[in-house]
C-alpha positions in Angstrom: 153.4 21.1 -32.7 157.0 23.2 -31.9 160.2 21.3 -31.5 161.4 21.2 -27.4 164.2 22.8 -26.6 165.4 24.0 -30.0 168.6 25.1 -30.3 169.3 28.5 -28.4 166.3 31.3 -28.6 167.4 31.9 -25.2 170.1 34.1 -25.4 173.6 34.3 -26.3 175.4 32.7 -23.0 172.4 30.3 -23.2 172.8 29.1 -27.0 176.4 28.5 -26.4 175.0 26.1 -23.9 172.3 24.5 -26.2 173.4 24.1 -29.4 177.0 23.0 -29.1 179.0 23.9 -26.0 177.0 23.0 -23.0 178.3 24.0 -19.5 178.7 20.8 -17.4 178.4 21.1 -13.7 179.5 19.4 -10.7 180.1 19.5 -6.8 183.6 21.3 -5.7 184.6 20.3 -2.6 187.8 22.1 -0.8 189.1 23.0 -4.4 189.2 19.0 -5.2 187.3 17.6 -7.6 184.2 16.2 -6.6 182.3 14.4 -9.7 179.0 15.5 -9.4 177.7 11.9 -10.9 180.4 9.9 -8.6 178.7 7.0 -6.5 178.5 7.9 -2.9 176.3 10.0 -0.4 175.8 13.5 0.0 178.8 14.0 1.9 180.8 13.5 -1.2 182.3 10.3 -2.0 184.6 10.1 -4.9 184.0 6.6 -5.6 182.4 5.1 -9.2 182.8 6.6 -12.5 180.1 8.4 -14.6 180.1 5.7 -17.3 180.7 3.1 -14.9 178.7 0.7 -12.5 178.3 3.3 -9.8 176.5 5.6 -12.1 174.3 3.2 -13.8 173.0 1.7 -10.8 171.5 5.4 -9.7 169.9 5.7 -13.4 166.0 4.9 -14.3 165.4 1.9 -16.6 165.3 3.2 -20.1 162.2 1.8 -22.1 161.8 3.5 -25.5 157.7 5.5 -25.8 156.0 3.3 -28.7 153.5 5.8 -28.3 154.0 8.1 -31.7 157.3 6.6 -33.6 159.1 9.6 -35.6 159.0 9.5 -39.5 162.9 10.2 -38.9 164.7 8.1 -35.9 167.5 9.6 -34.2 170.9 9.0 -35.7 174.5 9.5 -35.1 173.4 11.8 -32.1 170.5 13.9 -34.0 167.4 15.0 -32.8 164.2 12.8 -33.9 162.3 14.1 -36.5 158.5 14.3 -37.2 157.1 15.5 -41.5 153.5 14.7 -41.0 150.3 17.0 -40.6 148.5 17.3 -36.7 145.5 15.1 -37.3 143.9 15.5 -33.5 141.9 13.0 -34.1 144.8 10.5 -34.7 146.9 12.1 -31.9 148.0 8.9 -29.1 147.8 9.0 -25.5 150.8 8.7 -23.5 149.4 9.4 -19.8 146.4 6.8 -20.0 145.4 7.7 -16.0 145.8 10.9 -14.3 149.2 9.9 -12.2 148.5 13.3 -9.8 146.0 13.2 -6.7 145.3 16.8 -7.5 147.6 18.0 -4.2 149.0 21.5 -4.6 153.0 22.3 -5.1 154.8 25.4 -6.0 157.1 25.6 -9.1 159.9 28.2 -9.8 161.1 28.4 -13.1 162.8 30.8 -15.9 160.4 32.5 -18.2 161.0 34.9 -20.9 158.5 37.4 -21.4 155.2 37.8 -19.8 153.9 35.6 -17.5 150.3 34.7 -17.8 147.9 35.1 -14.9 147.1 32.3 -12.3 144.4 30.1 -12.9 144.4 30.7 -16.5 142.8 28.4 -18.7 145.8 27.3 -20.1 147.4 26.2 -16.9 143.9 24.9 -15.9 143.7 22.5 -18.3 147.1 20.9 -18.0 146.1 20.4 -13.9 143.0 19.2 -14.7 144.5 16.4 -17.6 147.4 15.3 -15.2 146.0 15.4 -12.3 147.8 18.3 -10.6 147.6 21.8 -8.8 150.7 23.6 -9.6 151.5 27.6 -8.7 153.6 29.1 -10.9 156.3 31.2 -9.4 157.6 32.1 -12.9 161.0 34.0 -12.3 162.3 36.8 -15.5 164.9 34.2 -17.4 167.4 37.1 -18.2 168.1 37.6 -14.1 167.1 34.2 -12.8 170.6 33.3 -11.6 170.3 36.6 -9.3 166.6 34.9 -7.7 167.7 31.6 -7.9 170.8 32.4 -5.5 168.4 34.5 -3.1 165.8 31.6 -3.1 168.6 28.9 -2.7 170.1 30.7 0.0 166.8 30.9 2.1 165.0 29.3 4.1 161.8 28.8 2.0 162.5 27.1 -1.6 159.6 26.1 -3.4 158.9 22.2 -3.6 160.6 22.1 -7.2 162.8 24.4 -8.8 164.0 24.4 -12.8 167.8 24.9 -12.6 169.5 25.6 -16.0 173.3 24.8 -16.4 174.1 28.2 -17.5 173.5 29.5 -13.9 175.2 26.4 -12.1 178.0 28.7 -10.7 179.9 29.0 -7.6 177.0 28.7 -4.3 174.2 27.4 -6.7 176.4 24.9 -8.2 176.8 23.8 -4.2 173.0 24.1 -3.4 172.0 21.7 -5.9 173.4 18.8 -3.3 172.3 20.4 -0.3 168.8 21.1 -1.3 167.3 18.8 -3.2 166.2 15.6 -2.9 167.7 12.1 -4.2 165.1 11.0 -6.3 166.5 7.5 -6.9 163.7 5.6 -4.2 161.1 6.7 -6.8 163.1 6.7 -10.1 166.4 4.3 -10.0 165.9 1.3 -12.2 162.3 -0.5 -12.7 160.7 2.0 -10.4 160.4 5.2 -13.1 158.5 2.7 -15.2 155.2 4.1 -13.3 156.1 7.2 -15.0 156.7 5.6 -18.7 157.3 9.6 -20.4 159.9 10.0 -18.0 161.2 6.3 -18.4 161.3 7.3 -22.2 164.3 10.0 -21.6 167.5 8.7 -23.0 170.1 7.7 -20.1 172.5 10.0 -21.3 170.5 12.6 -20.3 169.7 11.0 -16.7 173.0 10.9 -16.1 173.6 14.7 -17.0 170.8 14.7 -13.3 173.1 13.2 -11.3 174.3 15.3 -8.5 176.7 14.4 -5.4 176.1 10.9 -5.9 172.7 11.1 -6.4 169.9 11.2 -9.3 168.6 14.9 -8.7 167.6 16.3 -11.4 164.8 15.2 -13.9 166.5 16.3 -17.6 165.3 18.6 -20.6 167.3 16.2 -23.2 169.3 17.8 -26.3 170.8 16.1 -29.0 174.4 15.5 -28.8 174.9 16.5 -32.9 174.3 20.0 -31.8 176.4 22.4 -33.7 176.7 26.2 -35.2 175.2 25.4 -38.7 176.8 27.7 -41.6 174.0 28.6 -43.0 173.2 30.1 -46.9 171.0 31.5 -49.3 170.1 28.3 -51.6 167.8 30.9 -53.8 170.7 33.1 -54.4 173.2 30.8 -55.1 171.2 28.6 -57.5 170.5 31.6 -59.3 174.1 32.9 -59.3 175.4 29.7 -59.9 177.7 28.9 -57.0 178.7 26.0 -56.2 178.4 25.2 -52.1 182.3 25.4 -51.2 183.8 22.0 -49.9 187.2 23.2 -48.1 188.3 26.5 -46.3 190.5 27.2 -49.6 186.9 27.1 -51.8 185.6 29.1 -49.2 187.5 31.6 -49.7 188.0 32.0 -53.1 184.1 31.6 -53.6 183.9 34.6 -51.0 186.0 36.6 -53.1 183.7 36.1 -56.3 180.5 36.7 -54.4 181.5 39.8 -53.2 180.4 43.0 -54.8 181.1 46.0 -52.3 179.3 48.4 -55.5 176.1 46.6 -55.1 176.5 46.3 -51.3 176.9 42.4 -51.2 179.4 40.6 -49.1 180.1 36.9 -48.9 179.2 36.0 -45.2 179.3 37.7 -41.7 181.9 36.3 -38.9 182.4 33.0 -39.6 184.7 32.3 -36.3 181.9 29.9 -35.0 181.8 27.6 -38.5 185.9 28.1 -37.9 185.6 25.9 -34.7 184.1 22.9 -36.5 185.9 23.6 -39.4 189.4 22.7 -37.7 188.3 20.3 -35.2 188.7 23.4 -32.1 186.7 21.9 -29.1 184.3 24.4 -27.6 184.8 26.8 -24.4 183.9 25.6 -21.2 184.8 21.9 -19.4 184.0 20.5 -23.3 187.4 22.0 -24.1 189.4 19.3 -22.0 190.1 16.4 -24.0 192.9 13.3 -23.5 194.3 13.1 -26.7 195.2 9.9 -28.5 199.3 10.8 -26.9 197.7 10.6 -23.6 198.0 14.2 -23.2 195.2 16.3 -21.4 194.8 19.9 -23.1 192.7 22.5 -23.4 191.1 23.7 -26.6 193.6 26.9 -26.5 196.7 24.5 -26.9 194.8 22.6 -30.0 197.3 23.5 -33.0 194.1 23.9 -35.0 192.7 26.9 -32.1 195.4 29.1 -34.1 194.9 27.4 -37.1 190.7 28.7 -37.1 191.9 32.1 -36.0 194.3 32.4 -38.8 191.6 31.3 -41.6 188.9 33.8 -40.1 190.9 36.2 -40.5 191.6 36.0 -43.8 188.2 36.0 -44.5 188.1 39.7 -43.0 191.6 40.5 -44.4 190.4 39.8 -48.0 187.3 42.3 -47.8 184.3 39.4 -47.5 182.8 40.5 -44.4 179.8 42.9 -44.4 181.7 45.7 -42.6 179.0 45.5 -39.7 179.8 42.0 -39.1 183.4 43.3 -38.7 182.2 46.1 -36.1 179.9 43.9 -34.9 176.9 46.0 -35.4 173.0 45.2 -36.1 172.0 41.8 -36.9 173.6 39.6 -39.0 170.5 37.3 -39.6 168.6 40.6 -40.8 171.5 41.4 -43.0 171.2 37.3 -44.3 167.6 37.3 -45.5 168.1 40.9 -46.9 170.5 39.5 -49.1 173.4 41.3 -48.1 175.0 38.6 -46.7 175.1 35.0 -48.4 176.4 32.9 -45.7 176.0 33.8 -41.5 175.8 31.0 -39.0 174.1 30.3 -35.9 172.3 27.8 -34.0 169.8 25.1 -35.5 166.6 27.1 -34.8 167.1 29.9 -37.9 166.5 27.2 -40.4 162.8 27.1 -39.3 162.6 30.6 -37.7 163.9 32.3 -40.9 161.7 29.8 -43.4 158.6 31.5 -41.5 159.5 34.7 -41.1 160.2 35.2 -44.7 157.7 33.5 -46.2 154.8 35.2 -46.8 156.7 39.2 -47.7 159.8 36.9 -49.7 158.7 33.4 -51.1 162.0 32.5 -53.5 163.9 33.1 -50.0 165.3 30.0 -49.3 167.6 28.5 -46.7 169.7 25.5 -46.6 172.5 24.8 -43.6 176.1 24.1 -45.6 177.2 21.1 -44.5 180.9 21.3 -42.5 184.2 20.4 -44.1 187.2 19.7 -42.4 190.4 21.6 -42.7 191.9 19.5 -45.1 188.5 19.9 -47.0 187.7 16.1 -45.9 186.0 14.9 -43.0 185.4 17.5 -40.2 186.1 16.4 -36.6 183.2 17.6 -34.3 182.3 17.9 -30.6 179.6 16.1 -29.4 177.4 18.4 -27.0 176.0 17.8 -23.7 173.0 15.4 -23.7 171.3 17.7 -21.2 171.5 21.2 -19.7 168.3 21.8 -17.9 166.7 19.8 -15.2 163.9 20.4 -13.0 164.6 19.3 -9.0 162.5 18.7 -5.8 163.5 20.3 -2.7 164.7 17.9 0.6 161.8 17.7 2.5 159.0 17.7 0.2 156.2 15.0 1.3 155.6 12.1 -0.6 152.4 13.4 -2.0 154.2 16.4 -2.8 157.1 14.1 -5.0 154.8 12.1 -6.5 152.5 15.2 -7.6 155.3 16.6 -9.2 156.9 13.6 -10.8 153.0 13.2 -12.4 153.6 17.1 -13.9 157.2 15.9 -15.4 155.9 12.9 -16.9 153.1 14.9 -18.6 155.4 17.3 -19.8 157.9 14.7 -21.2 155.3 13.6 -23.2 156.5 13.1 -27.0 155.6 14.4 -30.0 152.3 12.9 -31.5 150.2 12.8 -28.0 147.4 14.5 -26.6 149.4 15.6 -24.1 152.1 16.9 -26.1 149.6 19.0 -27.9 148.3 20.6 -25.1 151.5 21.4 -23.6 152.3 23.0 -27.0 149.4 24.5 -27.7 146.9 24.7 -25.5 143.0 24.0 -25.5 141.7 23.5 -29.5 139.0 26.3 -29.8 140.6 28.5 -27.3 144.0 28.9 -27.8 144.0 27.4 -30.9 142.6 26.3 -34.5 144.0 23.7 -37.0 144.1 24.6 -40.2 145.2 21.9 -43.3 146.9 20.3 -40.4 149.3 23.2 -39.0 147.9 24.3 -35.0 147.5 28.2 -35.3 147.8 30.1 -32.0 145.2 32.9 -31.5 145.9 35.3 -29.2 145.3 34.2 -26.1 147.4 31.3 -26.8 150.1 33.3 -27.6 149.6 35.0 -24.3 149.0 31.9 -22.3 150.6 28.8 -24.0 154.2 29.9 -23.5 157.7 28.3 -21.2 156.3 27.5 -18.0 154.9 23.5 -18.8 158.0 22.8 -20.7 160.4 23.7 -18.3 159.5 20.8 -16.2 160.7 18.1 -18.4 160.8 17.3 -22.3 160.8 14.0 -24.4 164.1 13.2 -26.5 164.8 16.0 -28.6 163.0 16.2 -32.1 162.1 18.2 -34.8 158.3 19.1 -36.0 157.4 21.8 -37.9 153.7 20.8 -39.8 153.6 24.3 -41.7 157.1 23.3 -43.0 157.5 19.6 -42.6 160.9 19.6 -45.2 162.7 22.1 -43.1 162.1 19.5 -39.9 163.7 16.7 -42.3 166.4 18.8 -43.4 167.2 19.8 -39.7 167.6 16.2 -38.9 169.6 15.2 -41.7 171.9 17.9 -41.2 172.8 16.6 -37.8 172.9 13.3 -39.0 175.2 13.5 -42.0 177.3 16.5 -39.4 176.9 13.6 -36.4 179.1 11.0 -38.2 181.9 13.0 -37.7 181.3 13.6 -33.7 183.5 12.6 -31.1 182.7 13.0 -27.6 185.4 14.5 -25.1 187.1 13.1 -22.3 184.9 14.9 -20.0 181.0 14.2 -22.0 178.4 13.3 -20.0 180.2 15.3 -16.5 178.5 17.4 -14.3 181.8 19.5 -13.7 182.0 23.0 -11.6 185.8 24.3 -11.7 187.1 25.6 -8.6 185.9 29.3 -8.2 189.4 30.3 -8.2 189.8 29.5 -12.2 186.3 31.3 -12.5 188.0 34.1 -14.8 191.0 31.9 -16.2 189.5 31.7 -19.8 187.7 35.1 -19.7 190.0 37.0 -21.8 189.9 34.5 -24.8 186.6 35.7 -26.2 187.5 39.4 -26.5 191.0 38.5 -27.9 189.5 36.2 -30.7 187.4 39.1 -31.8 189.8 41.3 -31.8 192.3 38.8 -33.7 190.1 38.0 -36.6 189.3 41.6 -37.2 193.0 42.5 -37.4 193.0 44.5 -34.1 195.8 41.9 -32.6 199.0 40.3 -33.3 199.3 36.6 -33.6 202.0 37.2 -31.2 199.6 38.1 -28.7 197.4 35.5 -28.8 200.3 33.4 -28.5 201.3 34.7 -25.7 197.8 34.8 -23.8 197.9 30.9 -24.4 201.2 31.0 -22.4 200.3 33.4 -19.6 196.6 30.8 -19.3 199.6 27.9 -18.6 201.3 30.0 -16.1 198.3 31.6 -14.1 196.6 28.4 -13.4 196.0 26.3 -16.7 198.8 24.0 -15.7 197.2 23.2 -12.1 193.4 23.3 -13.8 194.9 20.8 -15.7 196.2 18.7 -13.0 192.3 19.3 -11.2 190.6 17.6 -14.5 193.2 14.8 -14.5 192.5 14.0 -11.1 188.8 14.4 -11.8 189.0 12.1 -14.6 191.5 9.3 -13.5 189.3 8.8 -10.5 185.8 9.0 -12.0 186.8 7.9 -15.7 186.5 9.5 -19.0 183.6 10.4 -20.9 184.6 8.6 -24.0 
């Protein structure tokens, strides 16, 4: 059974979202700030606090699934972790009645790559086990912000729509309150125990669901220890004999050694992400806000250690380490990783399992282990907590009871966890025709791979977790990474916020990305960066400042 929601196969604007720097969202309302989990009614009250009373009361009851306990609990913000074989016949139940009357309801949701036809057998089953009728209006993921505006801006949306924060931007961000439903008289408190999957969804993540006052969305949880993982070739450096560095000064001078430009070896690729957690830089986006122990509010641009990151990157570059296509940013720096011209590369938490199985059969020394982060100082690193949710699945105003309660019956199936029946045929399908198990690993054929793909897992998920039966030690590892990596987490002033910034600071930050590239690669003066931080104060940091202030002293702080 696959891991939900792992880290970012998505996309590059979309893994900045779900493995460390999720976009939060929120109301805006005549350029104030409106908090989008603020008590109130639609017409947007600024009273309560996301961590306070006003929020809590608008959240379900959360009641812990005792259903199928993970070999590895959650810690210090990680995902849960599962080692063991699928045995089918062991598998529990989590959805003991069918909680859907069998009434049809249209669904709209991302997909990436082919869509499957209707009334496949795939999507046949999963009606036919919870109790639904669902038609599939499966939109292409890479221009569903383009069909989501259109739909949102019509007069005909279907009765529940998957919204993903990534496209939570100027008029959708505002549609979210006006079009959907408050789902509080069938969720608040006691009353989401009739659906005991969705009951089971951390209330961190329910909060991320709140919108203009209201509980909106049903979450996709994510673990909060979500971060860039530097990742390295264990095989090649137990055979060369390197020791895993411990500092940015090791780093370096490991780099140096490990680079031979004759045989066509090179140290790492760009390492600005790993930089970030390195020094403590808070990530891009309303993440980067943080009130700092002086009582100061700043943005991750005015950290010391934002200049500090850039500075060591680039040293890495100016001392020759960099594969020169990493430094023209050219190919793929995972190909260049498990072809052993690169030792180090990082990325998101999903290329510890997706590179154990691609290289496994045609390279079996290769062997991948995620370095664990050292502070500047080479001590403790200080990390940013991500966004406990990013995704959520709404129901439009308007939609009959037996239309709700149909579609609160397809979330709770989907939110099944790890270990169920009905986890296992959301993952995979019917046994015997989309897939066989084998020594305890489920094996897609091909019409699983054709049918049993994102469409049922859109609509909800458990708590995030790890599970990986062909390679059960990389789903421990995974976990313990984020574990050991989650004791140094600190959550910023603004965790746990839906917040949209007023459109008019849409392209404020915009020019940071390119000048960071450019930076590291020796392409800019320090001077210029310097003064880009300057001209951010001048052009409307200062008042974007004074908008998140207000925002927070009126709704209180994340942390």
């Amino acid at each position: 059974m696959t891991p939900n929601a792992d880290s970012a196969s998505l996309g590059t604007s979309r893994r900045s979202f779900l493995a460390s720097t999720a976009v939060a969202t929120a109301a805006v309302a005549g350029g104030m700030p409106l908090l989008a989990a603020c008590g109130g009614s639609d017409s947007g009250s600024r009273e309560g606090a996301t961590s306070g009373k006003d929020a809590k009361k608008l959240l379900p009851t959360y009641v812990a699934s005792t259903v199928a306990q993970p070999d590895l609990p959650s810690k210090n913000g990680s995902a849960a972790g599962y080692t063991g074989k699928v045995d089918l016949a062991a598998l529990a139940t989590s959805v003991p009645e069918k909680l859907g009357t069998g009434a049809p309801f249209k669904v709209m949701a991302p997909f990436w790559g082919s869509p499957p036809k209707p009334g496949n057998p795939y999507y046949k089953a999963l009606d036919a086990a919870a109790g639904t009728k669902v038609t599939w209006q499966n939109q292409d993921g890479n221009t569903y912000g383009e069909k989501l505006g259109a739909v949102l801006a019509s007069s005909s949306i279907p009765d529940m729509v998957v919204v993903p924060s990534w496209e939570l931007v100027g008029k959708i961000a505002n549609a979210v309150t006006a079009k959907f439903m408050d789902l509080g008289p069938y969720l608040a408190g006691d009353k989401v125990k009739k659906y005991p999957n969705l009951a089971a969804i951390p209330s961190d993540a329910w909060r991320m669901g709140i919108f203009g006052g209201a509980l909106r969305g049903i979450p996709m949880p994510a673990a909060t220890a979500s971060f860039i993982v530097p990742f390295y070739r264990k095989d090649i450096f137990d055979k060369k004999g390197y020791s895993v560095p411990k500092s940015p000064e090791e780093f370096l001078s490991w780099a140096k050694e490990a680079t031979s430009t004759k045989a066509k070896v090179y140290a790492c690729g760009d390492m600005n992400w790993t930089a970030w957690g390195i020094f403590g830089v808070r990530p891009s986006g309303t993440l980067g806000w943080d009130i700092g122990d002086d009582g100061k509010l700043t943005y991750r641009v005015e950290q010391p250690e934002y200049l500090e990151a850039l500075e060591w990157t680039r040293k890495l570059f100016d001392a020759g380490v960099v594969h020169p296509d990493d430094k023209a940013r050219s190919g793929d720096a995972g190909n260049r990783f498990t072809a052993g011209q690169i030792l180090v590369f990082n990325n998101d938490m999903s290329s510890w399992y997706g590179k154990t199985t691609e290289q496994a059969a045609s390279n079996p020394d290769f062997e991948i282990e995620g370095m664990d982060i050292f502070g500047a100082d080479g001590g403790s690193p200080k990390l940013t907590a991500a966004q406990p949710a990013g995704i959520w699945s709404l129901i439009r105003k308007g939609a009959s009871k037996t239309t709700i309660e149909n579609a609160l019956a397809a979330a709770d199936f989907a939110a099944a966890p790890y270990g169920t029946k009905e986890r296992m045929l959301v993952d995979y399908g019917v046994e015997g025709t989309h897939y066989t198990v084998r020594d305890g690993v489920p094996v897609k054929n091909d019409l699983g791979n054709s049918q049993v793909v994102n469409a049922w897992v859109m609509l909800a998920a458990p708590a995030a977790y790890y599970a990986h039966p062909d390679f059960p030690d990389v789903a421990r590892k995974q976990v313990e990474w984020q574990q050991r990596m989650g004791a140094f987490m600190k959550k910023t002033s603004t965790y746990g916020m839906n917040i949209v910034e007023p459109t008019r600071y849409a392209n404020l930050s915009s020019q940071f990305e390119q000048l960071e590239i450019d930076y590291v690669r020796g392409n800019r003066r320090l001077s210029e960066v310097q003064a880009a931080i300057s001209t951010w104060r001048s052009s409307g940091g200062d008042k974007l400042r004074d908008w998140y202030k207000e925002l927070i002293d009126k709704n209180g702080s994340g942390n």
